[in-house]
C-alpha positions as CSV (number, residue, x, y, z in Angstrom):
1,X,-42.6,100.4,174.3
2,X,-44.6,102.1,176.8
3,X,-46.6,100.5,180.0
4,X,-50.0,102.0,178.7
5,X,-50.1,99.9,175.8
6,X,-51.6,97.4,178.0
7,X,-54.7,99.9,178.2
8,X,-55.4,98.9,174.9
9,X,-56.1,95.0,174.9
10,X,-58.5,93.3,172.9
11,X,-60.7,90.2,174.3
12,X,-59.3,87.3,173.9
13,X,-55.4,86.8,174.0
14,X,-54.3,89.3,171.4
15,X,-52.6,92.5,172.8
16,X,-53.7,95.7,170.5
17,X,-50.8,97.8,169.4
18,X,-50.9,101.5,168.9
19,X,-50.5,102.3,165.5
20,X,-49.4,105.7,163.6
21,X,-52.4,108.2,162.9
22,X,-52.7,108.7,159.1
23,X,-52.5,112.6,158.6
24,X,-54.2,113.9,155.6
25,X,-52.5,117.5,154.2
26,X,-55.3,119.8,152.3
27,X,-55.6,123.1,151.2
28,X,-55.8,124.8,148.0
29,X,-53.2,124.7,145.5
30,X,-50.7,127.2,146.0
31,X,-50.6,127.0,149.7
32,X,-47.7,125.2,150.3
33,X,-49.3,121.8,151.3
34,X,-46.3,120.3,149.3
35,X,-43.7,122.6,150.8
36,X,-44.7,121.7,154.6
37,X,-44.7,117.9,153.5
38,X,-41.2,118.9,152.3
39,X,-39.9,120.5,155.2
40,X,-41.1,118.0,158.1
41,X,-39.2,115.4,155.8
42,X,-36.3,117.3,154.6
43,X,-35.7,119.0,158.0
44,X,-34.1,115.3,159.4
45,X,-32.4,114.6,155.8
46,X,-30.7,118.0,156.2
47,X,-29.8,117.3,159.9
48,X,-28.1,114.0,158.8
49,X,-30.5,111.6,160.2
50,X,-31.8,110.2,157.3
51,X,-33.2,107.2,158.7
52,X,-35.1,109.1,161.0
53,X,-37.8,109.5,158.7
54,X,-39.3,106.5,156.2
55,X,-40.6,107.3,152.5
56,X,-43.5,104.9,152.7
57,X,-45.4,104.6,149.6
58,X,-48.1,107.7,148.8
59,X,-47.2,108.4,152.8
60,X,-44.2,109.7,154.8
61,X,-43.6,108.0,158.9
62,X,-42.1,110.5,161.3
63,X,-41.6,108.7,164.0
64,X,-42.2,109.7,167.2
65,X,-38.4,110.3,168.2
66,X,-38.4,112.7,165.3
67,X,-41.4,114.7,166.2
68,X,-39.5,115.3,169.5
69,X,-36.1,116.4,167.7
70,X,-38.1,118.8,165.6
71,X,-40.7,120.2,168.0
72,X,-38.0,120.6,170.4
73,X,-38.9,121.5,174.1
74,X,-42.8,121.6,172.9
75,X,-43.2,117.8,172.7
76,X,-41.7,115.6,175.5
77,X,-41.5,111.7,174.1
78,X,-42.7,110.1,177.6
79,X,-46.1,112.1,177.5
80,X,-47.3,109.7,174.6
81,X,-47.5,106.3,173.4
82,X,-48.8,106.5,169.8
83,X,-45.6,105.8,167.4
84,X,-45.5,108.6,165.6
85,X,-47.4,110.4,162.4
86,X,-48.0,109.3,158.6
87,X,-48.6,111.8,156.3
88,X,-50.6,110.6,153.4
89,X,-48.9,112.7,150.3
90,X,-49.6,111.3,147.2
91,X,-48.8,113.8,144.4
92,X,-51.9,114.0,142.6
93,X,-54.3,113.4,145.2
94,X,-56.6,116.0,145.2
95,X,-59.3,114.5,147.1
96,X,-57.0,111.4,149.3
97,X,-59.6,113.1,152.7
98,X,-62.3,110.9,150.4
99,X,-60.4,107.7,150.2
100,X,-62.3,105.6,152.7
101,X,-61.3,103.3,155.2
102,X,-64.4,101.5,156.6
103,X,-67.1,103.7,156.0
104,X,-65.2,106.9,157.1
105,X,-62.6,109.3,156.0
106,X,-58.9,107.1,155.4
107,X,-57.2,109.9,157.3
108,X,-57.6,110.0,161.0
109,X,-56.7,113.5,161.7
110,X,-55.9,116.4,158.6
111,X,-53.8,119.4,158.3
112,X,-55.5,122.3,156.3
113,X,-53.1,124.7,155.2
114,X,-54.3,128.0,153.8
115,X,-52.1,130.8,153.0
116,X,-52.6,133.6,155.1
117,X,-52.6,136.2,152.8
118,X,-55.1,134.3,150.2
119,X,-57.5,133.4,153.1
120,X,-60.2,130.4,151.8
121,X,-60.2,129.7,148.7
122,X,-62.1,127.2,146.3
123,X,-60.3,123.8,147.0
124,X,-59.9,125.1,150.7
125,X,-63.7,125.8,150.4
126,X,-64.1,121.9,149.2
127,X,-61.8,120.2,152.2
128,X,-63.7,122.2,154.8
129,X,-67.0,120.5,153.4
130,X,-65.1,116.8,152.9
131,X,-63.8,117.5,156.6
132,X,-67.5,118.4,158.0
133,X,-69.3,115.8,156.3
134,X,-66.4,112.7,157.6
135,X,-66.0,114.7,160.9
136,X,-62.4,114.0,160.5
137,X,-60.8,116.4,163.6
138,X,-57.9,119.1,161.6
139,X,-55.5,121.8,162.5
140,X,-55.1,124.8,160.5
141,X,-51.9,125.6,159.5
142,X,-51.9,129.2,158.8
143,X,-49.3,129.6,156.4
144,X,-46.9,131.9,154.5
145,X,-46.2,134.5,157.9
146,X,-42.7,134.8,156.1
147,X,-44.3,136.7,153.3
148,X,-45.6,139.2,156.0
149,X,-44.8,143.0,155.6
150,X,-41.4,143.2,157.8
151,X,-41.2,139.7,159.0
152,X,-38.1,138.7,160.6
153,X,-37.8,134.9,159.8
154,X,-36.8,132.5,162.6
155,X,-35.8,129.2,160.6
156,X,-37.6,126.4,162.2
157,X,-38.7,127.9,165.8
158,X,-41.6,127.2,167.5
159,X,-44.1,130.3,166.4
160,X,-44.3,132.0,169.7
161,X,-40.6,132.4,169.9
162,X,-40.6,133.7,166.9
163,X,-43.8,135.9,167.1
164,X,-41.9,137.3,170.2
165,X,-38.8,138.1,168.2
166,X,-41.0,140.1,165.7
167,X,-41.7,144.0,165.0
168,X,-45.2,145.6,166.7
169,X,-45.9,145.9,163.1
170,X,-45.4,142.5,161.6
171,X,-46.9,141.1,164.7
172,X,-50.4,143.4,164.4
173,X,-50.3,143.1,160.4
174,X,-50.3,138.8,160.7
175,X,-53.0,138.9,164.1
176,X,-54.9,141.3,161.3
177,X,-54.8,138.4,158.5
178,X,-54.8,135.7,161.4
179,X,-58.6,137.1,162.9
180,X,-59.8,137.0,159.1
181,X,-58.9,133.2,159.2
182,X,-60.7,132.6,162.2
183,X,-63.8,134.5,160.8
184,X,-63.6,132.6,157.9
185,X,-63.7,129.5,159.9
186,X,-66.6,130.8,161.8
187,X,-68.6,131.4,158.5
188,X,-68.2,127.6,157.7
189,X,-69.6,127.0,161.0
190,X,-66.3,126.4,162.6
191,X,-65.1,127.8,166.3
192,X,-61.4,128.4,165.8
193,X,-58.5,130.3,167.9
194,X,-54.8,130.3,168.1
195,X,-54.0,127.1,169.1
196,X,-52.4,128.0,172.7
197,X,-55.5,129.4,173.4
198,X,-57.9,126.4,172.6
199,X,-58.9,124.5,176.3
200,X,-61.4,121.8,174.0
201,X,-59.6,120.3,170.8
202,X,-63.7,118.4,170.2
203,X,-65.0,121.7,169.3
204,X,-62.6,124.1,168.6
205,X,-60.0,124.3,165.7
206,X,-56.6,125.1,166.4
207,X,-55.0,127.8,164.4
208,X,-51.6,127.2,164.2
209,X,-49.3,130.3,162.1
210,X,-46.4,128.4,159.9
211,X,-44.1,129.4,157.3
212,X,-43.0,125.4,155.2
213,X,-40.6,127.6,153.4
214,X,-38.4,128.8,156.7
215,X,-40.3,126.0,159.1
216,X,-41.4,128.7,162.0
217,X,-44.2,126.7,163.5
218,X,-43.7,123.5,161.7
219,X,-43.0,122.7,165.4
220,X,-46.2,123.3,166.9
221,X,-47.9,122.1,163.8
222,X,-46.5,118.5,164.7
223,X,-47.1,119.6,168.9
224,X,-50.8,119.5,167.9
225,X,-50.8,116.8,165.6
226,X,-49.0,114.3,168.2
227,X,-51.3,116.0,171.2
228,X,-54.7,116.0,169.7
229,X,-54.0,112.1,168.2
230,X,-53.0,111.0,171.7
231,X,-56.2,112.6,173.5
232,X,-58.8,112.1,170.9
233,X,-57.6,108.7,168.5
234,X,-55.3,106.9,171.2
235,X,-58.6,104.2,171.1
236,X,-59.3,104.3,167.3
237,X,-55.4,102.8,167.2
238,X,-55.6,100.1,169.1
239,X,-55.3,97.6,166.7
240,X,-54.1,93.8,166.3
241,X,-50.9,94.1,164.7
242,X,-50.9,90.6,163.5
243,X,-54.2,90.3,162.0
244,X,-55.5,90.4,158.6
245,X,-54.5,93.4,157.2
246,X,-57.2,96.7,155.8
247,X,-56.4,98.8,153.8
248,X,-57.5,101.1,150.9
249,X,-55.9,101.8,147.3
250,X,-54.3,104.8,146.7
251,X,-53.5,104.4,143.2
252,X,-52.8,101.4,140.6
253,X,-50.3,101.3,138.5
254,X,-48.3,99.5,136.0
255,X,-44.9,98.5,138.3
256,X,-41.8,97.3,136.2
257,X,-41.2,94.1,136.5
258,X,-44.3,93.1,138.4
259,X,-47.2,94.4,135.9
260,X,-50.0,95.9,137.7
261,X,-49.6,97.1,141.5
262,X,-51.6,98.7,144.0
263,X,-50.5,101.5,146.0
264,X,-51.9,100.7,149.2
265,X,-52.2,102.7,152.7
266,X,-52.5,100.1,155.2
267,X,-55.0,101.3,158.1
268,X,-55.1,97.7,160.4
269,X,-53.2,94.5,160.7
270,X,-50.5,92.8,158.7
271,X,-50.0,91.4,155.4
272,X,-47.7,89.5,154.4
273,X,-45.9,88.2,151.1
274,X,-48.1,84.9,150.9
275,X,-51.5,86.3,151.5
276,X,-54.4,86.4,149.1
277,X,-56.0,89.4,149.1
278,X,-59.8,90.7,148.6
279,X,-59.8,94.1,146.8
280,X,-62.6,96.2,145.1
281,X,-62.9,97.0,141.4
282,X,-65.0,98.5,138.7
283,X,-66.7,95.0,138.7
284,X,-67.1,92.0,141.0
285,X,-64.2,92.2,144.1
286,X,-60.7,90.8,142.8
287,X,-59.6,88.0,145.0
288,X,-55.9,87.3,144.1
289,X,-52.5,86.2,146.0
290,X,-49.9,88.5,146.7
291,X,-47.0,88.4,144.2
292,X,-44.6,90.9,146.3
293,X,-44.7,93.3,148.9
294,X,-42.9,96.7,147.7
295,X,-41.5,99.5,150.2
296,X,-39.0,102.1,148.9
297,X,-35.5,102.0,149.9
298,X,-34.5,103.9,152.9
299,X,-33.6,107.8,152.3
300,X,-30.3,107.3,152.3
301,X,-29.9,104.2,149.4
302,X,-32.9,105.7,147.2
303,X,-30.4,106.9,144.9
304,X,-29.8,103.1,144.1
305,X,-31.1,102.0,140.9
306,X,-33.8,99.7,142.4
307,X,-35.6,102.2,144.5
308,X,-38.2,99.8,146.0
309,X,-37.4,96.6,148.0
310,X,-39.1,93.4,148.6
311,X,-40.2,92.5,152.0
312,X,-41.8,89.8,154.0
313,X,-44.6,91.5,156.0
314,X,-45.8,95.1,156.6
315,X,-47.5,96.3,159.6
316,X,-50.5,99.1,159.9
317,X,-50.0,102.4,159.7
318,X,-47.9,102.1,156.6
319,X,-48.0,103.0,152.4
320,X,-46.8,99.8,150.4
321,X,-47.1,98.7,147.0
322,X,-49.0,95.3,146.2
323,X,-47.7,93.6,143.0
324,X,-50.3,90.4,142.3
325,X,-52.2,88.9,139.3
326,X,-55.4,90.3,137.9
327,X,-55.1,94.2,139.6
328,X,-56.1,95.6,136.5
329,X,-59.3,96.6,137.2
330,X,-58.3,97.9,140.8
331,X,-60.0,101.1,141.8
332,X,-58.6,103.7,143.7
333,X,-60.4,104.0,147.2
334,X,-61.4,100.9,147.0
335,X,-61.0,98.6,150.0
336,X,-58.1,95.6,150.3
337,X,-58.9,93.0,152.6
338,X,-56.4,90.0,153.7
339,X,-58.5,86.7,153.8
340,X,-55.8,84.7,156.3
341,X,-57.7,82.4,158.3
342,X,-61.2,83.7,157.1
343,X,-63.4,82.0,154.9
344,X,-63.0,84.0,150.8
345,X,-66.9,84.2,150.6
346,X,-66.6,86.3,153.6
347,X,-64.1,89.0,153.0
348,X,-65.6,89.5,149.0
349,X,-69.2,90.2,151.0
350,X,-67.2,92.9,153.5
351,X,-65.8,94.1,150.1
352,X,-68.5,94.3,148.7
353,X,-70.5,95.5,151.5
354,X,-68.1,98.6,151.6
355,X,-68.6,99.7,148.3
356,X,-72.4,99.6,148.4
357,X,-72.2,101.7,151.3
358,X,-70.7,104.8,149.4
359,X,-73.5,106.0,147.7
360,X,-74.5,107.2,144.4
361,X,-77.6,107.2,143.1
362,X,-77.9,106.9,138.9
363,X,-81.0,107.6,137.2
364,X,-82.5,106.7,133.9
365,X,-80.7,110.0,131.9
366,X,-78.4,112.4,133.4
367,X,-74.9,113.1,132.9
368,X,-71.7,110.4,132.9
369,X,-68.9,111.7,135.9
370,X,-65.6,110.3,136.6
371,X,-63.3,110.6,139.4
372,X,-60.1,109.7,140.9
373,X,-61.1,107.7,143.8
374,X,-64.1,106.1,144.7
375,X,-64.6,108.8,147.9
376,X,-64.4,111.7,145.0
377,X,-66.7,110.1,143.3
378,X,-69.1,110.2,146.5
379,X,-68.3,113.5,146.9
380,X,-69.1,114.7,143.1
381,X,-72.2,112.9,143.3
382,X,-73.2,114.8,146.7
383,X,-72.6,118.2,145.1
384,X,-74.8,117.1,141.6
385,X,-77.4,115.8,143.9
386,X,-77.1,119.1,145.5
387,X,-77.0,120.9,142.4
388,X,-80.0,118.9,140.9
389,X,-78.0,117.7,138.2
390,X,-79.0,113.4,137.5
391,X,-76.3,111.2,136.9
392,X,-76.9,108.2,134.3
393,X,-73.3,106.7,135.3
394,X,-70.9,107.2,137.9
395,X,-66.9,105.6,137.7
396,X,-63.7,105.3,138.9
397,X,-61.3,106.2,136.3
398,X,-59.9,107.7,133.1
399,X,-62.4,109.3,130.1
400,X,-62.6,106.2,128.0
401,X,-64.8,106.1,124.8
402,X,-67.2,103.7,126.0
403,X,-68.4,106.9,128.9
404,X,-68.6,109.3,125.4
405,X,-71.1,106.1,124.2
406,X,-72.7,106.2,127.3
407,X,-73.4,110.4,126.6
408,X,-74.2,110.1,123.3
409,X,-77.4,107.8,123.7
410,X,-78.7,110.8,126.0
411,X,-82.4,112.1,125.1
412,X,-82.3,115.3,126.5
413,X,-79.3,117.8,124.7
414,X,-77.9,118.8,128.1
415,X,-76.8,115.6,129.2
416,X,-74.8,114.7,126.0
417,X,-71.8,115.4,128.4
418,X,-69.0,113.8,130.5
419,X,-68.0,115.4,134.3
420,X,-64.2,114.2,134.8
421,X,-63.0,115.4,138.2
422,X,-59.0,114.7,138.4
423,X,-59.2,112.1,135.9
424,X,-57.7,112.2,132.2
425,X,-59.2,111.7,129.2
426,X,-57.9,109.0,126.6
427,X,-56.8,110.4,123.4
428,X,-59.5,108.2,121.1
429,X,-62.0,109.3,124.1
430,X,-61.5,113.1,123.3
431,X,-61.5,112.2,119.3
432,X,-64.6,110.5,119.8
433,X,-66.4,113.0,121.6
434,X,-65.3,116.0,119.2
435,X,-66.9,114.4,116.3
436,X,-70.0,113.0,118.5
437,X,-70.3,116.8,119.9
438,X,-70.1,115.2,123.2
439,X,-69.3,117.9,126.0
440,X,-66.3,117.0,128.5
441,X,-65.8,119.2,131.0
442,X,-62.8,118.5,133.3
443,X,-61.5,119.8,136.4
444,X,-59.5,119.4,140.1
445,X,-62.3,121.7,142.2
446,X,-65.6,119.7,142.8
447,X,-67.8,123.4,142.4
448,X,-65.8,124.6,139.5
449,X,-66.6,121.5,137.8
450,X,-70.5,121.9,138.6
451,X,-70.1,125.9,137.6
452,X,-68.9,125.3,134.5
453,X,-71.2,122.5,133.5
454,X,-74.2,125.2,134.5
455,X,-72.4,127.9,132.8
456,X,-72.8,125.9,129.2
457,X,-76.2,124.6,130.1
458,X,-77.4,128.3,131.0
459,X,-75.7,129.4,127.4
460,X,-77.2,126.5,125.9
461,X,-80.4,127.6,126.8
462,X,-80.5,131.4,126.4
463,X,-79.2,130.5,122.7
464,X,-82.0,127.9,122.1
465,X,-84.1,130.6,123.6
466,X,-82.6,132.9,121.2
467,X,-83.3,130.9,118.1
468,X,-86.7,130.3,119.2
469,X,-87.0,134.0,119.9
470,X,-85.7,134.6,116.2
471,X,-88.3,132.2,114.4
472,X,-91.7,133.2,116.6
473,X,-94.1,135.8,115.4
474,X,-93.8,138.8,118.3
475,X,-96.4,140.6,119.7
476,X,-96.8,144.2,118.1
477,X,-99.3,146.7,118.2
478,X,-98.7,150.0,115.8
479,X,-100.5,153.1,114.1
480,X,-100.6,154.3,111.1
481,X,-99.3,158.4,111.2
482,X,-101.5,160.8,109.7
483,X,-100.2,162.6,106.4
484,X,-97.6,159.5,106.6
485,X,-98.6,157.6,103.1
486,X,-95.9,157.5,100.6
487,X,-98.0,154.8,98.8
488,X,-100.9,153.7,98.5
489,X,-100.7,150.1,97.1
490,X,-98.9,147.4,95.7
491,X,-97.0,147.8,98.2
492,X,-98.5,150.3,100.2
493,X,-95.9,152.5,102.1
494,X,-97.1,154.1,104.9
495,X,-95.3,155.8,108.1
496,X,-96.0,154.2,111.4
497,X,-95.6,154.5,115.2
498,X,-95.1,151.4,117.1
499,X,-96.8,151.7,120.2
500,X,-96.4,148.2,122.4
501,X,-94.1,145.4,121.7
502,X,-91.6,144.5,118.3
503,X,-92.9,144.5,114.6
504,X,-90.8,142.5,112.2
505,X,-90.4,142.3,108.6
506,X,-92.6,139.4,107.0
507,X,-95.2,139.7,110.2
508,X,-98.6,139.5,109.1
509,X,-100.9,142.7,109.7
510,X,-104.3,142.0,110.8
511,X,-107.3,144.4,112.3
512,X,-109.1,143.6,114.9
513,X,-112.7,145.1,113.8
514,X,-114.9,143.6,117.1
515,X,-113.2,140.5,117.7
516,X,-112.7,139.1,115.2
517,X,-108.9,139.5,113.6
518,X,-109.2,140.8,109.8
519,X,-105.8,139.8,108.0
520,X,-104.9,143.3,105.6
521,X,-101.6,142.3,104.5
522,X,-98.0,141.6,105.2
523,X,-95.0,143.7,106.2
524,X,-92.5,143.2,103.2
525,X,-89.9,145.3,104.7
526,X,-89.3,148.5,107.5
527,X,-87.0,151.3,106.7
528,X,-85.8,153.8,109.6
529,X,-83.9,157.3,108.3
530,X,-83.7,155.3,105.3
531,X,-82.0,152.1,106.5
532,X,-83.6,148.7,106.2
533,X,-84.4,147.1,109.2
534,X,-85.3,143.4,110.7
535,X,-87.6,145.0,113.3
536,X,-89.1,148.0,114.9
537,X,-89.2,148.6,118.9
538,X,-92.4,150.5,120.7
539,X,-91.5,153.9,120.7
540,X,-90.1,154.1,117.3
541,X,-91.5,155.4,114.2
542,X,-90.1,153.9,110.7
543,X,-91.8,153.6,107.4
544,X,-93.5,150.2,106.4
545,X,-94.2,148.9,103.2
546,X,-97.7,146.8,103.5
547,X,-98.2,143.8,101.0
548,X,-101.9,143.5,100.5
549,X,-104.0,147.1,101.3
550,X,-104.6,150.2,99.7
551,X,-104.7,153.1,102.1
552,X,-107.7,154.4,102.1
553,X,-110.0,151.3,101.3
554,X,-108.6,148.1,103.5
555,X,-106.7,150.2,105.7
556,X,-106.7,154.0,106.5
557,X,-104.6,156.8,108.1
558,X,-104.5,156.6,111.8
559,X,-105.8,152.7,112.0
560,X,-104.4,150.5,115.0
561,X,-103.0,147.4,113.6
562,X,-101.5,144.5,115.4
563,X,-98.9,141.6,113.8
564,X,-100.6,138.3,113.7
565,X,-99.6,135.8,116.1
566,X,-100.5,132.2,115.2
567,X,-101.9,130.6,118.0
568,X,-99.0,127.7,118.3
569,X,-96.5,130.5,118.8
570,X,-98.9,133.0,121.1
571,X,-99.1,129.9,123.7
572,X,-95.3,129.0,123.4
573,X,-94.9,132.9,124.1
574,X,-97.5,132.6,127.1
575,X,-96.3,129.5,128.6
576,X,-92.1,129.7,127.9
577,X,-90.8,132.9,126.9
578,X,-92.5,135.4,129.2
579,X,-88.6,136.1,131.0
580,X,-87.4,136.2,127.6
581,X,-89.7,139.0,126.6
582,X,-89.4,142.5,127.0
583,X,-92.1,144.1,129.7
584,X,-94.0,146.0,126.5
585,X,-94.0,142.9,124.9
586,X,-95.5,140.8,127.7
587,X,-98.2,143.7,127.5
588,X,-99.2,143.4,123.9
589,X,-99.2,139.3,124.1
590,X,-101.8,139.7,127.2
591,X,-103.9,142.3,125.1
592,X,-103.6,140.0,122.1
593,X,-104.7,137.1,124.2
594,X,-107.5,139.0,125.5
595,X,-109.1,140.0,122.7
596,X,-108.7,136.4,120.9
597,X,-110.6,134.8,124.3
598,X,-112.9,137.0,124.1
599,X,-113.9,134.9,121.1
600,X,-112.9,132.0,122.3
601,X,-112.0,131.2,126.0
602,X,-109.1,128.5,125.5
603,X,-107.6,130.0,122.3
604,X,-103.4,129.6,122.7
605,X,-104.1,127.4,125.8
């Protein structure tokens, strides 16, 4: 181990060790964030040196020695002292940059990877804003250059050798899609360049162009990885190897054999096979003693049938599995806390301290959400607050019917409904919810979810709107064409031109001699070219049959009549609809209005 470790020491007698930076792997699906993990693990397995590289649980440990063979003359072991690299890469994990470890982001450092021909898409969109708001320092791996018009691939060079060995064309067509990215970047409120060209890692992002399928630049993606963890996190690792280990859960899980386990990412300390163990849940923290301590076999016996082992003791930075009593109600992102030598009351209050800190706010009514992990949650809860949208009840975990109970007792319509972001929903939950009516909108992307929730609210409305529209009496004023009577009474039938707004069949037809509205009749149906008709539009001329009149006594040739609107309807037509109106419309309702308050001021107010 090197010298500088010393560097590091703690007060009192405890020497700090430098653990393994935990490297989060983003991007949008489709990118290849699975395909680099691949690569950087499968490179050593294909070289023969299986046991170069340890499958941790939900996390992969390159070891520094590793990062050296595979980044070849670009990384020089004796310029560093941190261990190595964990990649977090639990399948699944959509939003593992929100898992939490004290306060912040679980990952120290992230990878975004964004295809290079696709540029930013939504979930890229989504880890930019994670990564801004937990200021966790990232590389962009600008991936995909293999799928460039005339590319030339170089399996597993470093990316200027084989940007060197290119075509003029290739080369101009990827610095093309490569200044996009940066642009991109730069809209998000991000300085980026090419990572050989970035002097300050703090406030610049470095680009780095990759291909996971032919691993060109997988070696400088690890270069910068390695360099920006020993210059900017070397501190942030100095930890007490043998304390009391932190850590947060990744996933629960039923294990065989051992009932309910934790996965667990271990960020600090040790734990060990006869610890108990502090560790947040849906209700009061869990305080239970650890049953076994699972790792998976080494790459080269996980073909046996017991893939995981037992061990003693597990050191930070490292992905285990927790079997122990009473884990069922685990949440993921929650914190796990070794007690050791501290007193129990203490570590539940850190606990429980940690999960008051991540913040959502519930109110009276609003809608139920779901999520994953507990740093989801916090981040769905950011975009409805955003968004304006309340939020009655926010949880980790599945769609259960007791959330579709929660929805159903809503007051208002709109938030009869259930926001499930990378979560399933239980069979008797979606049962439930069908024959309650209860909305359950579900999705992996944070603004799709929100979008779509809008979208239905939006349709909701404009058909409420639409119904409401259908049952109100419309504003219509209309005259009565000379040599246009077909009949004088019973009904009368006369021809008619409507001049502002809509008159529809069953309206009633008053007169407005002075100011006072004279009722005459009603319209008992509207014929245009022959063709019943709901309504008439201003402009058009149809023939109206008239309940009531006869032409030439109540009402005569070239009169101006108007539909009646009761006053109930003309105020919710003032005060609610006037968007929903058309502009004629609106002008025939303020005429209407006028002449009623002319009479009396606060008529339809």
């Amino acid at each position: 181990m090197s010298e500088t470790h010393t560097d590091a020491e703690t007060d009192g007698d405890a020497v700090a060790t430098l653990r393994t930076p935990i490297v989060a792997v983003l991007g949008h699906v489709d990118h290849g964030k699975t395909t680099l993990l691949d690569r950087i693990r499968g490179s050593t397995v294909t070289e023969g040196e299986a046991g170069a590289i340890t499958q941790h649980i939900g996390a992969t440990a390159v070891p520094l020695e590793t990062v050296s063979e595979l980044a070849g003359s670009l990384v020089d072991p004796t310029d560093f002292d941190l261990p190595g690299l964990l990649f977090i890469d639990t399948p699944g994990h959509h939003s593992f940059s929100t898992l939490r470890s004290r306060g912040g982001a679980l990952a120290d450092i992230a990878v975004l990877v964004v295809d290079v021909n696709d540029g930013f898409q939504p979930q890229t969109i989504e880890a930019i804003d994670i990564l801004q708001r937990t200021e966790t320092p990232f590389v962009v791996a600008a991936n995909k250059i293999d799928t460039v018009p005339g590319w030339n691939p170089q399996d597993d060079a470093p990316i200027q050798e084989s940007y060197d060995d290119q075509s003029d064309r290739a080369r101009e067509t990827l610095d093309e899609r490569l200044y996009e990215l940066i642009g991109e970047l730069s809209e998000h409120d991000f300085s980026a360049d090419m990572y050989w060209r970035v002097q300050d890692f703090a406030n610049n992002v470095g680009v780095v162009p990759t291909s996971a399928e032919t691993g060109e630049g997988v070696p400088d993606v690890l270069t910068v990885l390695m360099g920006l963890s020993q210059r900017y996190l070397k501190d942030a690792m100095a930890i007490d190897a043998e304390g009391p280990g932190a850590g947060t859960v990744l996933e629960v899980k039923e294990q065989k054999g051992f009932g309910t386990a934790i996965d667990v990412v271990l960020y600090d300390g040790t734990v060990r096979a006869d610890d108990t163990v502090v560790v947040g849940a849906t209700g009061e923290p869990i305080v239970t003693d650890v049953r076994a301590l699972l790792q998976p076999r080494p790459l080269a016996e996980i073909r046996t049938e017991k893939r995981f082992e037992q061990v003693d003791a597990v050191s930070a930075a490292a992905g285990l599995k927790i079997a122990a009593p009473d884990l069922d109600d685990a949440m993921a992102g929650a914190p796990v806390r070794v007690v050791r030598d501290r007193s129990r009351e203490e570590v539940v209050q850190e606990v429980q301290e940690e999960l008051a800190a991540i913040g959502v706010t519930t109110e009276e009514e609003g809608v139920v959400v779901k999520a994953d992990t507990l740093g989801s949650l916090e981040a769905v809860a950011n975009a409805l607050d955003e968004a304006e949208i309340p939020i009655v009840r926010a949880e980790v975990g599945d769609v259960a019917p007791r959330d579709v109970t929660v929805a159903s007792t809503a007051d208002e319509e709109r938030h009869e409904t259930v926001l499930a972001f990378s979560v399933d929903v239980l069979d008797n939950a979606e049962q439930q919810a069908d024959e309650g009516d209860i909305r359950i909108f579900e999705s992996d992307v944070i603004y799709r979810l929100i979008e779509e929730y809008e979208e239905f609210i939006a349709e909701r409305e404009r058909s409420q709107q639409d119904t409401i529209l259908e049952n109100i009496s419309r504003p219509a004023r209309f005259r009565l064409l000379p040599d246009h009577t077909f009949r004088q009474n019973d009904p009368a039938v006369v021809g008619v031109e409507v001049m502002t707004g809509t008159l529809k069949r069953n309206a009633t037809v008053v007169d407005f001699e002075g100011n006072e509205p004279e009722r005459r009749g009603q319209v008992k149906g509207i014929q245009e070219q022959g063709e019943d008709v709901e309504q008439a539009r201003a402009g058009e001329r149809v023939s109206v049959a008239i309940d009531g009149p006869t032409v030439g006594r109540q009402i005569e040739e070239g009169d101006e009549l108007w539909s009646e609107i009761p006053e109930k309807h003309a105020k919710v037509l003032e005060q609610e609809l006037t968007d929903d109106i058309p502009a004629d419309e609106l002008e025939a309702l303020h005429i209407y209005l006028d002449k009623q308050r002319q009479r009396d001021p606060f008529w339809g107010k």
